[in-house]
C-alpha positions in Angstrom: 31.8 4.2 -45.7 29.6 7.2 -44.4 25.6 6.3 -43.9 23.5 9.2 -43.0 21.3 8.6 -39.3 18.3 7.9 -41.3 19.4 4.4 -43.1 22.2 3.9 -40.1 18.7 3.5 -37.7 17.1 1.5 -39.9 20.2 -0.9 -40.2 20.4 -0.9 -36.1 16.7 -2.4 -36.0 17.0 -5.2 -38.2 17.3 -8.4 -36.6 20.7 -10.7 -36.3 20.5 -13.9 -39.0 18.2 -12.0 -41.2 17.9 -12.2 -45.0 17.3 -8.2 -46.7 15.9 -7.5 -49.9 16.3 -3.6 -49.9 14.2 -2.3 -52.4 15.6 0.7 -54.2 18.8 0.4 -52.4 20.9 3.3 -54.6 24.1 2.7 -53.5 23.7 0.0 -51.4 25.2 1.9 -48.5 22.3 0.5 -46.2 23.3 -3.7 -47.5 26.9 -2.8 -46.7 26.2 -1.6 -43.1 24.0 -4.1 -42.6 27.0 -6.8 -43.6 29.5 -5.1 -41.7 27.6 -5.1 -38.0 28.9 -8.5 -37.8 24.9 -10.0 -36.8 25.2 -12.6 -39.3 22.7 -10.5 -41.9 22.8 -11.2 -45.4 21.0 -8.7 -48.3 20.3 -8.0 -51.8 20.4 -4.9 -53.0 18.2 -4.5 -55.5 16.8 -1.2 -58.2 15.0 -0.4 -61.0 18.0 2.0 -62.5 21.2 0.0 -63.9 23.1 3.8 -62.7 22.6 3.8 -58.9 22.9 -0.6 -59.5 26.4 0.2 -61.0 27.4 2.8 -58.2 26.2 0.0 -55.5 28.4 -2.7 -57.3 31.3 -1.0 -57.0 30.8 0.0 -53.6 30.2 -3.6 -52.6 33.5 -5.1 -54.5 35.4 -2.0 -52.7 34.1 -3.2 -49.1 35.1 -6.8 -50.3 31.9 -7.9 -49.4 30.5 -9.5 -52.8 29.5 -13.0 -51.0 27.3 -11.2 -48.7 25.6 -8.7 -51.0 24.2 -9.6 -54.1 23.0 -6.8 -56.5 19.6 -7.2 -58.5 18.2 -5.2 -60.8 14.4 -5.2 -61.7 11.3 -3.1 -60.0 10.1 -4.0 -56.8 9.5 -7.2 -55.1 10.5 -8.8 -58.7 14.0 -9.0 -57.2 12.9 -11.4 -54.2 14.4 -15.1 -53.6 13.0 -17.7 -51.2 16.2 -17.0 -48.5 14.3 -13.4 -48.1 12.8 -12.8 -44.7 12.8 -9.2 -44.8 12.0 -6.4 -47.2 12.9 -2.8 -46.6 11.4 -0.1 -48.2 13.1 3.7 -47.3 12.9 7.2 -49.1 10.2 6.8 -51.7 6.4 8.1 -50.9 4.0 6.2 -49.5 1.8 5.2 -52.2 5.0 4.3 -54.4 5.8 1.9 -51.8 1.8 0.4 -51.2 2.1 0.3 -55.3 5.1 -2.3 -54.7 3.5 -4.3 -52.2 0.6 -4.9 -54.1 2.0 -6.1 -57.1 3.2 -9.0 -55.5 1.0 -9.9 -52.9 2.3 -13.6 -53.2 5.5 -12.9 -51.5 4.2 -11.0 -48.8 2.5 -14.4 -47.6 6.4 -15.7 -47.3 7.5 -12.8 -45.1 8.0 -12.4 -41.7 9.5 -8.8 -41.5 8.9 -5.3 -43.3 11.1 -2.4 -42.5 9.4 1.1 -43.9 10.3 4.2 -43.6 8.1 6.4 -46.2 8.2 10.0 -47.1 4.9 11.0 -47.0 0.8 9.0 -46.6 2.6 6.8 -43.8 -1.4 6.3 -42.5 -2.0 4.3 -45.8 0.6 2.1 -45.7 -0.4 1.5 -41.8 -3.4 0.5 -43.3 -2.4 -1.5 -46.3 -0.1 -3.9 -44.7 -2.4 -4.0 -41.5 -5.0 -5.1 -43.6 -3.0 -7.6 -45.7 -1.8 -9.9 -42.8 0.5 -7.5 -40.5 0.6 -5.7 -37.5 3.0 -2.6 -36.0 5.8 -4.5 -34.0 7.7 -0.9 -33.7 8.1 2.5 -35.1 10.4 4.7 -34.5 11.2 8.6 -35.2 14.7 9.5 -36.8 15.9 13.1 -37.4 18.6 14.0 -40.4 19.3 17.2 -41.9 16.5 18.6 -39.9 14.2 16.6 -41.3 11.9 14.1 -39.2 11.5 10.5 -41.0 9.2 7.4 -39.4 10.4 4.5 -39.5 8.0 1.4 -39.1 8.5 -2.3 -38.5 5.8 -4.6 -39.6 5.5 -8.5 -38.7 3.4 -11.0 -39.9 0.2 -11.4 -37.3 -3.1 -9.5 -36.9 -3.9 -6.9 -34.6 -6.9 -4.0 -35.1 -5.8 -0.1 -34.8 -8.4 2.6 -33.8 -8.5 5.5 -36.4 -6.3 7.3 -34.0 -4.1 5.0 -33.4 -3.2 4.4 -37.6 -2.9 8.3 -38.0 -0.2 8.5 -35.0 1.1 5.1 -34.7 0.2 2.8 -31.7 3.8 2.3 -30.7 4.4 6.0 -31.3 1.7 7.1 -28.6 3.0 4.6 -26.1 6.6 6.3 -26.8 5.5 10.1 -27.7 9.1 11.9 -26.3 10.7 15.1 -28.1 10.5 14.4 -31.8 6.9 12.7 -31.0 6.4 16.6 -30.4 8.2 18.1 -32.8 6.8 16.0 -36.1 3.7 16.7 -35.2 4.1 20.4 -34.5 5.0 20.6 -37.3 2.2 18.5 -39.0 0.0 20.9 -37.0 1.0 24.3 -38.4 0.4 22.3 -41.8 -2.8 21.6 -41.2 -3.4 25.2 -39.5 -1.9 26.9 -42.8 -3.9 24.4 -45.8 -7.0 25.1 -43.3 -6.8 29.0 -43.9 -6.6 28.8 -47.4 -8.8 26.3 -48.3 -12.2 27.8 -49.9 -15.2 27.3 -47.3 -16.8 24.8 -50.4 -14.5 22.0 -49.7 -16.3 21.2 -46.6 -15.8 17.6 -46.4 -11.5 18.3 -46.5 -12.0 21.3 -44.3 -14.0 19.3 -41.6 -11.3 16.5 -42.1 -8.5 18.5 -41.0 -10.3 20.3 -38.2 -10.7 16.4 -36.7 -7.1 16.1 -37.3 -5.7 19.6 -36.0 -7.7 19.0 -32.9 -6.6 15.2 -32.8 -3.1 16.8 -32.9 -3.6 19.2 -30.1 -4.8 16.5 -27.1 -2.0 14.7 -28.1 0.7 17.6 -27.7 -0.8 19.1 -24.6 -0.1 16.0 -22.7 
């Protein structure tokens, strides 16, 4: 069954003997990979939609792998047993995802792992979860379809971040390499186009992004 490089990376850094609950799993392509890397991983797939449920159902009895997946559907962290160890969160926005976590804090206190990988505000969920009893074990950068997605792995434990270090990524500065460069090249032009139209009243947001853009240049002149 194809899995595009975006859920396939997030499958290869998920640890042997662990218990999934993906979150908004749509067709559960991610829970069957997962299954089938032979590292002893169990999941449940779970979504809020009884459509993309149905789709992952049948994908799951077609891989023959019904006593390794099981399919839930409610919203969120709703879905979670006590055999979860890890939750995994991909392709929904930032603040969706922080809206998830928080309305079950509870079972965030009974987890040791949280795999991310959000579209967009990836600073606040940094600094949600940092603040709520995790630090930044890893992160990583995937490209697909020419698009650039982070991908961030949380574990229980506290650590402190610098400003800098949430709006980059502490493990992504140790790292940097070529899509380091090109994500936030592209974040730069961004910020260089929203700066040129925004009207000179908005000081505060234009004084904001001139922090970032030149935050963003020492880094890419390295």
């Amino acid at each position: 069954m194809k899995i595009n490089q975006r859920l396939k990376t997030i499958g290869d850094l998920v640890e042997a003997n662990s218990f999934c609950l993906d979150v908004g799993c749509d067709h559960a392509l991610l829970d069957i990979y997962l299954v089938k890397q032979n590292k002893n991983i169990k999941t449940i797939a779970s979504d809020i939609k009884k459509g993309p449920l149905e789709h992952a159902k049948e994908n799951i009895i077609k891989e023959k792998l019904e006593k390794e997946i099981e399919t839930k559907l409610g919203p969120g962290l709703k879905t979670y047993n006590e055999k979860v160890d890890t939750i995994i969160v991909s392709g929904m926005g930032g603040r969706n995802i922080i809206g998830i976590l928080k309305e079950d804090k509870n079972v965030l206190k009974k987890i040791k792992t949280i795999i991310l990988s959000p579209n967009n505000y990836q600073e606040d969920v940094k600094k949600y979860l940092c603040k709520n009893g995790f630090y930044i074990e890893n992160e990583e950068f995937v490209k697909d379809n020419k698009i650039i997605y982070q991908i961030i792995i949380f574990k229980k434990g506290k650590r402190k971040y610098t400003k800098k270090e949430y709006f980059f990524g502490p493990v992504f500065l140790l790292k940097k390499g070529p899509l380091f460069r090109e994500y936030y090249e592209r974040e730069l032009k961004q910020r260089e186009i929203l700066i040129s139209m925004l009207p000179k009243k908005y000081k505060y947001k234009r004084y904001i992004i001139k922090k970032e853009i030149k935050m963003i240049e020492n880094e890419i002149e390295d």
